[in-house]
VEXDODO-288531 format. One record per residue: residue number from 1; z, y, x of N, C-alpha, C in turn; residue in three letters. Coordinates in Angstrom, 2 decimals. Layout:
N
<pt resi="NUM" n_z="Z" n_y="Y" n_x="X" ca_z="Z" ca_y="Y" ca_x="X" c_z="Z" c_y="Y" c_x="X" resn="ALA"/>
...
This chain:
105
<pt resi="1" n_z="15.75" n_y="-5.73" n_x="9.32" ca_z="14.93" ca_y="-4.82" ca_x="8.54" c_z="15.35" c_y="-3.39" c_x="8.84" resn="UNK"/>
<pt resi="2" n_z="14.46" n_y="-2.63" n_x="8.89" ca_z="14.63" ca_y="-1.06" ca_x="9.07" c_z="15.77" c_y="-0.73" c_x="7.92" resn="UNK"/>
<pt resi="3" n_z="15.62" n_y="-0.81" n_x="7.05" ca_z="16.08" ca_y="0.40" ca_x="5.57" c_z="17.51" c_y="-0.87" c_x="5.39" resn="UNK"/>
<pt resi="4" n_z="18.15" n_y="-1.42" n_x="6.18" ca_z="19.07" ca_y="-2.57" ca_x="5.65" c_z="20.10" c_y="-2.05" c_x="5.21" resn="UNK"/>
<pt resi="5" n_z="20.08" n_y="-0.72" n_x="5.27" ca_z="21.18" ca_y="0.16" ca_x="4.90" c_z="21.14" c_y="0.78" c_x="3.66" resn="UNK"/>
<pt resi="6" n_z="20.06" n_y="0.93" n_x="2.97" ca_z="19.50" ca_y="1.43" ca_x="1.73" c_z="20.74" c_y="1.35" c_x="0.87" resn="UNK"/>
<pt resi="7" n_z="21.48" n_y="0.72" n_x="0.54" ca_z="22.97" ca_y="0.29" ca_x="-0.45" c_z="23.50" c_y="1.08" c_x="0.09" resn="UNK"/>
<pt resi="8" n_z="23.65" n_y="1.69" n_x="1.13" ca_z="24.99" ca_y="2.82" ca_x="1.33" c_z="24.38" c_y="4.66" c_x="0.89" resn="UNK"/>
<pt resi="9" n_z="22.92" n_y="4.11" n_x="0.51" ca_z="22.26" ca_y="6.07" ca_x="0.35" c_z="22.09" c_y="5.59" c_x="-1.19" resn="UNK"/>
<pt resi="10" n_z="22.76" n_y="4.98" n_x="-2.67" ca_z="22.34" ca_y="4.86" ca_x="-3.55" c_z="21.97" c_y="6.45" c_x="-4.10" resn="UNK"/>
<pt resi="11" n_z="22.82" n_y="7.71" n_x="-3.98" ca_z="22.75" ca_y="8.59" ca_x="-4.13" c_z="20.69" c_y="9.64" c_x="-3.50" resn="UNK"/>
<pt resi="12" n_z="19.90" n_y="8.91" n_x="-2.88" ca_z="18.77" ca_y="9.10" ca_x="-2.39" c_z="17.98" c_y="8.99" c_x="-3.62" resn="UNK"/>
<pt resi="13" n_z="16.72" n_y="9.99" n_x="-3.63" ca_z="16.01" ca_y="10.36" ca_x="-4.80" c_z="14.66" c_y="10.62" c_x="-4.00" resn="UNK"/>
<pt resi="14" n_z="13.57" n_y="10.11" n_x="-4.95" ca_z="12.79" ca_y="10.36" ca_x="-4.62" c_z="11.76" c_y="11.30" c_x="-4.89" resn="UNK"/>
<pt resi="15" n_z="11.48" n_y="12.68" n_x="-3.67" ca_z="11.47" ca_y="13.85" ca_x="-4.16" c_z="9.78" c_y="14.16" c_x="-5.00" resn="UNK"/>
<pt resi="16" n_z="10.14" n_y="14.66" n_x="-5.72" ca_z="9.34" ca_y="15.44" ca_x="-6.57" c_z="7.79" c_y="15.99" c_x="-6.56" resn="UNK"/>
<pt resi="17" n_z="8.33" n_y="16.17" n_x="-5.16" ca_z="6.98" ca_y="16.95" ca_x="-4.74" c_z="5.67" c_y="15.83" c_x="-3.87" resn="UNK"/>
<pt resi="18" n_z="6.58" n_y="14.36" n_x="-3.83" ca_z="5.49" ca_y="13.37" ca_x="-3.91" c_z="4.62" c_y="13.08" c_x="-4.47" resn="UNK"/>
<pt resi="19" n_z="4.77" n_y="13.06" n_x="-6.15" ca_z="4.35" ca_y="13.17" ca_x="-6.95" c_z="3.62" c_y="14.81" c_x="-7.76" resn="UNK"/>
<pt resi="20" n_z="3.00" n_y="15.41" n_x="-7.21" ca_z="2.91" ca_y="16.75" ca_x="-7.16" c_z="1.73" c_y="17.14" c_x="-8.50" resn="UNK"/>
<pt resi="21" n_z="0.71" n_y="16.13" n_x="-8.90" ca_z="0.09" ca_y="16.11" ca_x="-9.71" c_z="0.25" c_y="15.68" c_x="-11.44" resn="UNK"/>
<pt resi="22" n_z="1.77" n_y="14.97" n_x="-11.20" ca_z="2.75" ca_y="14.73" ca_x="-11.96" c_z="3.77" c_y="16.00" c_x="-12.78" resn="UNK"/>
<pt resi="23" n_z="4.09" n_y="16.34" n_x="-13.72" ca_z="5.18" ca_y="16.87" ca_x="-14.29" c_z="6.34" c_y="15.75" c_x="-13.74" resn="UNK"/>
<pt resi="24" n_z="7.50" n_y="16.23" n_x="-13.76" ca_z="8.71" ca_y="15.36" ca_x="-13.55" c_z="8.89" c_y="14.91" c_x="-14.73" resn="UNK"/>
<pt resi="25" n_z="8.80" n_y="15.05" n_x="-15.88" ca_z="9.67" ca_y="14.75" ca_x="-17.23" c_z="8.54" c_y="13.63" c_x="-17.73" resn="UNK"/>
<pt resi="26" n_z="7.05" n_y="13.65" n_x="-16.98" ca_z="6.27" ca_y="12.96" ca_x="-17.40" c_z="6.24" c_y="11.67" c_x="-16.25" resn="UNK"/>
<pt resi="27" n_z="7.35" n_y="11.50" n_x="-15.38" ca_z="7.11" ca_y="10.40" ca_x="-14.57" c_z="7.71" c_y="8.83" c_x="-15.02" resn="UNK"/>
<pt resi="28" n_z="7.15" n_y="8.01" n_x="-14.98" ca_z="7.39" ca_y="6.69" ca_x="-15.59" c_z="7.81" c_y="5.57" c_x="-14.65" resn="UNK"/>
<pt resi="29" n_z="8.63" n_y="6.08" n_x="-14.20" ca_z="9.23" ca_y="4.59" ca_x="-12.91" c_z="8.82" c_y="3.01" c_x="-12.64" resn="UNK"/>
<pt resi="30" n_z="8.72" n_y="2.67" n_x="-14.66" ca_z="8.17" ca_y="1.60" ca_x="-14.47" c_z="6.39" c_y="1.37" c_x="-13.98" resn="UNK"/>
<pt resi="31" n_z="6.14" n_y="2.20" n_x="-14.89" ca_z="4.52" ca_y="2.02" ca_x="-15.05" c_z="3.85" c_y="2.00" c_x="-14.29" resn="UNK"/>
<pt resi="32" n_z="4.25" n_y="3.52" n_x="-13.30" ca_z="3.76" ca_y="4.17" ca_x="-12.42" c_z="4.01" c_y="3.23" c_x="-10.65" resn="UNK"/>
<pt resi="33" n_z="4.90" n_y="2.03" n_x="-10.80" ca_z="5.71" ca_y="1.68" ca_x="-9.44" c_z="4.22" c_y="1.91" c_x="-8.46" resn="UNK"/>
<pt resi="34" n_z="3.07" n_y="1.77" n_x="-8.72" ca_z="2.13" ca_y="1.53" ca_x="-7.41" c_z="1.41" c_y="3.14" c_x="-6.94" resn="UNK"/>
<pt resi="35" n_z="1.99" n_y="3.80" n_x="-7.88" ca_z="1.82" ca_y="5.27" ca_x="-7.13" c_z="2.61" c_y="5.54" c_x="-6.49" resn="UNK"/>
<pt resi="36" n_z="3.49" n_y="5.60" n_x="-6.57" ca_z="4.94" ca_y="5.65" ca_x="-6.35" c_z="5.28" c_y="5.49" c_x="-5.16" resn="UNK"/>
<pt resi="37" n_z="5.04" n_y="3.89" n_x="-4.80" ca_z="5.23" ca_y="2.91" ca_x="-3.47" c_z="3.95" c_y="3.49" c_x="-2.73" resn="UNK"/>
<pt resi="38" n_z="2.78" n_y="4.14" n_x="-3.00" ca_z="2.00" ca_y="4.03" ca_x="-2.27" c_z="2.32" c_y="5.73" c_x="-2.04" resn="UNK"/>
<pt resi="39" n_z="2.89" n_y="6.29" n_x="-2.95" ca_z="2.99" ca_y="7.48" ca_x="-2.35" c_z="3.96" c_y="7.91" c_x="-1.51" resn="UNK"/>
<pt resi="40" n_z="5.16" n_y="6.81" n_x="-1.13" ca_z="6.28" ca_y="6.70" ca_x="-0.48" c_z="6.00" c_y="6.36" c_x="1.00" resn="UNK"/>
<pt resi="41" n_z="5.21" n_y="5.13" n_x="1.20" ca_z="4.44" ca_y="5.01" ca_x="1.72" c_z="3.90" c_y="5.83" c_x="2.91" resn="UNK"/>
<pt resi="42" n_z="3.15" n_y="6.67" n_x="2.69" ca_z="2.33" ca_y="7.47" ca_x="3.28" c_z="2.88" c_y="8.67" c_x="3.54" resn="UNK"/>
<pt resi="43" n_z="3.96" n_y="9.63" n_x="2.43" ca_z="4.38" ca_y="10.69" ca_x="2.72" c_z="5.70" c_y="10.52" c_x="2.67" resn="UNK"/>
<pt resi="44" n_z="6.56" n_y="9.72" n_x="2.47" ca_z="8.10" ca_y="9.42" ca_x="2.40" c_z="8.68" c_y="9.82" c_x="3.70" resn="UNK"/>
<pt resi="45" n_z="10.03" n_y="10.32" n_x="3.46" ca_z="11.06" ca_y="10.84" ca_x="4.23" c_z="12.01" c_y="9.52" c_x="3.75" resn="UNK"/>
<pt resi="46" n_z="12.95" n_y="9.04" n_x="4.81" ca_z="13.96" ca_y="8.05" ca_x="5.07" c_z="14.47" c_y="8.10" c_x="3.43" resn="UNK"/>
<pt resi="47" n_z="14.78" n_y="9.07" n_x="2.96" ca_z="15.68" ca_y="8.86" ca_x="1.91" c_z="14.78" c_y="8.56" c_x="0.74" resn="UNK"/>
<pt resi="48" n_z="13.42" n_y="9.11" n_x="0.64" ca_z="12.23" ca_y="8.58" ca_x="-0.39" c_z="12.09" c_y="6.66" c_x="-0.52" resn="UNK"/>
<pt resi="49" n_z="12.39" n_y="6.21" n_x="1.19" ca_z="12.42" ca_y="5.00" ca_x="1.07" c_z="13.53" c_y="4.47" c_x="0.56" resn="UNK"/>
<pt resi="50" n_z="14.81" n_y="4.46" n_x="0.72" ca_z="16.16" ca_y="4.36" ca_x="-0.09" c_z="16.25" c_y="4.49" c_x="-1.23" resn="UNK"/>
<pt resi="51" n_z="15.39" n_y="5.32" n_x="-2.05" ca_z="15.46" ca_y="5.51" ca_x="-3.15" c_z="14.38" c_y="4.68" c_x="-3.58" resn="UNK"/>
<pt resi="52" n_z="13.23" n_y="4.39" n_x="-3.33" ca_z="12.23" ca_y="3.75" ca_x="-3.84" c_z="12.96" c_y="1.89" c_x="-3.48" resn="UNK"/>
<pt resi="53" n_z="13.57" n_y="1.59" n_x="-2.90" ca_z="14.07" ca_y="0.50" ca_x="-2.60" c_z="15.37" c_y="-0.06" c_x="-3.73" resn="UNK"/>
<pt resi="54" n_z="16.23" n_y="1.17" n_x="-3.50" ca_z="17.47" ca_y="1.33" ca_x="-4.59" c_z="16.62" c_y="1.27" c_x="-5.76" resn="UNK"/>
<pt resi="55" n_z="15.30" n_y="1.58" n_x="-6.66" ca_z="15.06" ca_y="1.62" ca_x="-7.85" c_z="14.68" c_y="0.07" c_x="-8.49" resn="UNK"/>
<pt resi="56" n_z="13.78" n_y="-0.24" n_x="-7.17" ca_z="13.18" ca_y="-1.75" ca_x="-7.70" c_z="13.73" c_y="-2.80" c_x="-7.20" resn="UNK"/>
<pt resi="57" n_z="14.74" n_y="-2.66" n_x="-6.02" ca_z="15.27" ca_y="-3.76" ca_x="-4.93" c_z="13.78" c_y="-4.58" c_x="-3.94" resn="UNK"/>
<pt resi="58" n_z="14.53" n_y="-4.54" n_x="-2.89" ca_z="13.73" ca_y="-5.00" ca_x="-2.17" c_z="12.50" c_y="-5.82" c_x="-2.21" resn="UNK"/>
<pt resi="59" n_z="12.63" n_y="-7.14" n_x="-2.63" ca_z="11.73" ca_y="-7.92" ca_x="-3.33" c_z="10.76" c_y="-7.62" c_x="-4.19" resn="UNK"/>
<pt resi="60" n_z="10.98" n_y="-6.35" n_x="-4.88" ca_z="9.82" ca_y="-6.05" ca_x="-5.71" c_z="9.61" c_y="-4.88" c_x="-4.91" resn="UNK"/>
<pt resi="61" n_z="9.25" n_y="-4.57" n_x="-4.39" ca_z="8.92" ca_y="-3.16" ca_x="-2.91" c_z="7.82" c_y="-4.13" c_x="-2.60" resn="UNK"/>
<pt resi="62" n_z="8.24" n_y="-4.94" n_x="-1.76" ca_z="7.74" ca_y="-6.11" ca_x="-0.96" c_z="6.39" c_y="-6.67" c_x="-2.01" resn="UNK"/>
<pt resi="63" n_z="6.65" n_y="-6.68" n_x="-3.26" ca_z="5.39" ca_y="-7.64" ca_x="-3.75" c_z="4.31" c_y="-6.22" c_x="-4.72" resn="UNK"/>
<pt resi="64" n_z="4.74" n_y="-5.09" n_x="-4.76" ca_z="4.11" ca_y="-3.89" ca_x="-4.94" c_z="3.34" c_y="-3.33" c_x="-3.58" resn="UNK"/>
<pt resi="65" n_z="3.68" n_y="-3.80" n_x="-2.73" ca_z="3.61" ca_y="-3.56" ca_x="-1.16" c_z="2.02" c_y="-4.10" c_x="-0.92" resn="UNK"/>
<pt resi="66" n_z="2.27" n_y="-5.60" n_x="-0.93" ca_z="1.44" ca_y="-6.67" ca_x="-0.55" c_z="0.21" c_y="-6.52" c_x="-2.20" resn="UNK"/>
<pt resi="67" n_z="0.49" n_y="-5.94" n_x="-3.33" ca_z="-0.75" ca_y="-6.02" ca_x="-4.46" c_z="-1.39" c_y="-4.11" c_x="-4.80" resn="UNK"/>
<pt resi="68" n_z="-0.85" n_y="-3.67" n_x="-3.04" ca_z="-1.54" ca_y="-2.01" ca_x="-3.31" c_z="-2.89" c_y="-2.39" c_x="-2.82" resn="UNK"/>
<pt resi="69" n_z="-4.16" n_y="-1.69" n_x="-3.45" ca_z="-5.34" ca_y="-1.64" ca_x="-3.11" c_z="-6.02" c_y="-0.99" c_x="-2.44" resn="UNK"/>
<pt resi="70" n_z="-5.11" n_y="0.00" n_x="-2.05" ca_z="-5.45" ca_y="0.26" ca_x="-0.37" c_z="-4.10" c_y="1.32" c_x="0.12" resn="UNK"/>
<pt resi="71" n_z="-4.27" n_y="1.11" n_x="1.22" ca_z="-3.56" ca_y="1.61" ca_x="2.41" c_z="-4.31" c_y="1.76" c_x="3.68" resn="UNK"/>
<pt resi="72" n_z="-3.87" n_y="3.10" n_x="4.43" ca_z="-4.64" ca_y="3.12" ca_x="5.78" c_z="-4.44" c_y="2.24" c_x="6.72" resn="UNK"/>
<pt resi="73" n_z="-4.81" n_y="2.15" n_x="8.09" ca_z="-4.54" ca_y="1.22" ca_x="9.05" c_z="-3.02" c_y="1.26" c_x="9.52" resn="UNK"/>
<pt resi="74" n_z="-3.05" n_y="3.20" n_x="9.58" ca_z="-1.56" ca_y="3.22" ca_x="10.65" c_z="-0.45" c_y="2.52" c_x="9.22" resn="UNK"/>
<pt resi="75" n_z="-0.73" n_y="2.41" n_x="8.15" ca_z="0.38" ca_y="2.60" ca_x="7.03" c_z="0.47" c_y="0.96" c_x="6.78" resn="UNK"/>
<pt resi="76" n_z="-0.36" n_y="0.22" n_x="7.26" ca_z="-0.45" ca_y="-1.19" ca_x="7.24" c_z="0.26" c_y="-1.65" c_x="8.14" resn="UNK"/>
<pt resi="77" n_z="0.24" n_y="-1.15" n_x="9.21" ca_z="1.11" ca_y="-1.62" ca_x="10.45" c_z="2.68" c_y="-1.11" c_x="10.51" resn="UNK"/>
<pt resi="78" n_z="2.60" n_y="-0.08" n_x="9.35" ca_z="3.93" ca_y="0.47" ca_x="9.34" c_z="4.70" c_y="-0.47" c_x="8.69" resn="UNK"/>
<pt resi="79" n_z="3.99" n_y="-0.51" n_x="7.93" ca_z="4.77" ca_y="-1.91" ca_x="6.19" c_z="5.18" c_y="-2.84" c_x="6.60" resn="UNK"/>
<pt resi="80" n_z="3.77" n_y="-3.84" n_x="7.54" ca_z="3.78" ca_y="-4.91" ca_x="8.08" c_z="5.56" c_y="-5.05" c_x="9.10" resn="UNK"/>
<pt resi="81" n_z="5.66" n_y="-3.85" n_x="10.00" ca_z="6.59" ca_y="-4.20" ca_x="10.62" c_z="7.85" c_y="-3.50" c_x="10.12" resn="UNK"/>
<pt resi="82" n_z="8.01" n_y="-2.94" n_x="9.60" ca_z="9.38" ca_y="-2.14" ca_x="8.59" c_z="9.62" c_y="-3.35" c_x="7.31" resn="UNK"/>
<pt resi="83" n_z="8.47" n_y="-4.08" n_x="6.62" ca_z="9.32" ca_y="-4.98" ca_x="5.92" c_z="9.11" c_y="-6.30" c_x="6.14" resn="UNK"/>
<pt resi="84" n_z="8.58" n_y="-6.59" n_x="7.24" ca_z="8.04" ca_y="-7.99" ca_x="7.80" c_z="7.08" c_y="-8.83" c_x="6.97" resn="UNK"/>
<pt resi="85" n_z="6.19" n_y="-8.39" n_x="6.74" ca_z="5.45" ca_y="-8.81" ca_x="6.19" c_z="4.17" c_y="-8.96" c_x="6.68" resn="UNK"/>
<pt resi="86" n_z="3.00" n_y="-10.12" n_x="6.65" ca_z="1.55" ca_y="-10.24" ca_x="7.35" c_z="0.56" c_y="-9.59" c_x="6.55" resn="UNK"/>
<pt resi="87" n_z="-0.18" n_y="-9.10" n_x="7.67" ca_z="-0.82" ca_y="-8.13" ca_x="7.07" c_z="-2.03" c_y="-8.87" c_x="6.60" resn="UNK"/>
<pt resi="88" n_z="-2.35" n_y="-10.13" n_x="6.08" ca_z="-3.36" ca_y="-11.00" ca_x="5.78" c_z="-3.04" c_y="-11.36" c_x="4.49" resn="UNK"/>
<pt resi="89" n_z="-1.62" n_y="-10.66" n_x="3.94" ca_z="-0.88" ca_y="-11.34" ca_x="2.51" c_z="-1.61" c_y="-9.98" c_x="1.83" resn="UNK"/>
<pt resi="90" n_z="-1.98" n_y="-8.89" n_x="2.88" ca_z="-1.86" ca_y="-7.80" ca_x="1.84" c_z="-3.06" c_y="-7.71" c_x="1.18" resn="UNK"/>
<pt resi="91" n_z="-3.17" n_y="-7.36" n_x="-0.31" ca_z="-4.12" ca_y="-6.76" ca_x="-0.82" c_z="-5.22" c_y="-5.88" c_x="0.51" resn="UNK"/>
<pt resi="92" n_z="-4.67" n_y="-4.74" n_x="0.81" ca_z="-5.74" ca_y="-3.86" ca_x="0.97" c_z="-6.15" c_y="-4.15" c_x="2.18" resn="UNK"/>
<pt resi="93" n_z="-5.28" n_y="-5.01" n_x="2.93" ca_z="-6.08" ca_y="-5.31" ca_x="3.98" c_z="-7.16" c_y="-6.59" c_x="4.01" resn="UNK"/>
<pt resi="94" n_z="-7.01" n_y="-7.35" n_x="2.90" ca_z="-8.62" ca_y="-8.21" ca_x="2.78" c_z="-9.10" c_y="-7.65" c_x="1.93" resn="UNK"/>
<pt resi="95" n_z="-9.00" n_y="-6.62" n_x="1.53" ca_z="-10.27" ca_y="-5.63" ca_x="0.52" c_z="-11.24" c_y="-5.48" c_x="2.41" resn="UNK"/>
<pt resi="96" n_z="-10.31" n_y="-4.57" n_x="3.09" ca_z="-11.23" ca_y="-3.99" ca_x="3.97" c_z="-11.76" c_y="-4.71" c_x="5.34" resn="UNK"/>
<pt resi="97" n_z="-11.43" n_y="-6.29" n_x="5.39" ca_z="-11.88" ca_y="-7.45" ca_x="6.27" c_z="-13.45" c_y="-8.08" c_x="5.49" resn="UNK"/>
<pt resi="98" n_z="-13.19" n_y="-7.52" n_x="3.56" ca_z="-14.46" ca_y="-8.13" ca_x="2.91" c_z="-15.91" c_y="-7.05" c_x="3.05" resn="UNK"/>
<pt resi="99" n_z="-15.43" n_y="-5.31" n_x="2.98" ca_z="-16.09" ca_y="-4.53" ca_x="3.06" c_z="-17.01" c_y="-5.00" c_x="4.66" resn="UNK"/>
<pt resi="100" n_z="-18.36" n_y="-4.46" n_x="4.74" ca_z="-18.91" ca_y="-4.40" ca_x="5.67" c_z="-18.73" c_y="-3.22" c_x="6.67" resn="UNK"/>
<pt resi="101" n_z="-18.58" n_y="-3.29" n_x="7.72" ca_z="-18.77" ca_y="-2.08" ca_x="8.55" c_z="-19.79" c_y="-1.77" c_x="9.06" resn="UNK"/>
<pt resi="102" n_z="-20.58" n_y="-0.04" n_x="8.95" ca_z="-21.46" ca_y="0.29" ca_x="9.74" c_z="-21.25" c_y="0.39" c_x="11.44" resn="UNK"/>
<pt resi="103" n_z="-22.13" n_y="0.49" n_x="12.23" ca_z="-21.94" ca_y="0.55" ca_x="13.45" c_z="-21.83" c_y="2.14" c_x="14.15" resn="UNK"/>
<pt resi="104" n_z="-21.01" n_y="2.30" n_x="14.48" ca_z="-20.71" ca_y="3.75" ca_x="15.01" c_z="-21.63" c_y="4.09" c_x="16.18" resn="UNK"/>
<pt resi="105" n_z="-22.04" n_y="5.34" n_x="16.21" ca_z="-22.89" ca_y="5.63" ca_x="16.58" c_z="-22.75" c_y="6.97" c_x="17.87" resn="UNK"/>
């Protein structure tokens, strides 16, 4: 696994300005985990992932991961191979195998 090191950065936080539409004093770790992961996700720096890993442990990363309702392509392939996971388990990728596609033109 990429992040197998995550236990040695417990000191890693996840910065602030991810959450930018957020007050800090109003952020809810629990509630919030699928903004969070999805905002880690997409704009995370190495230590955003350490810290988002260090909060919930791996296993629950992994199943917040696989029940986000969407993610882009490149961010699917990122997940898929940073936490080994198929990209056929994920939520957002059979949302967008069910959607129809127009034909490009």
């Amino acid at each position: 696994m990429f992040f197998k090191d995550y236990k040695t950065n417990t000191n890693a936080q996840i910065r602030e300005s991810l959450l930018w539409e957020y007050r800090a004093d109003d952020i809810d770790y629990n509630s919030m985990k699928n903004i969070i992961t999805q905002r880690v996700i997409e704009r995370g720096r190495m230590d955003d992932f350490y810290a988002l890993i260090n909060i919930y442990g791996l296993n629950e990363v992994k199943r917040i991961i696989k029940n986000l309702p969407y993610l882009n392509d490149k961010d699917i392939a990122f997940v898929c191979a940073v936490f080994d996971l198929d990209k056929e388990n994920l939520k957002c990728y059979t949302r967008k195998q069910l959607q129809t596609q127009h034909w490009n033109s």
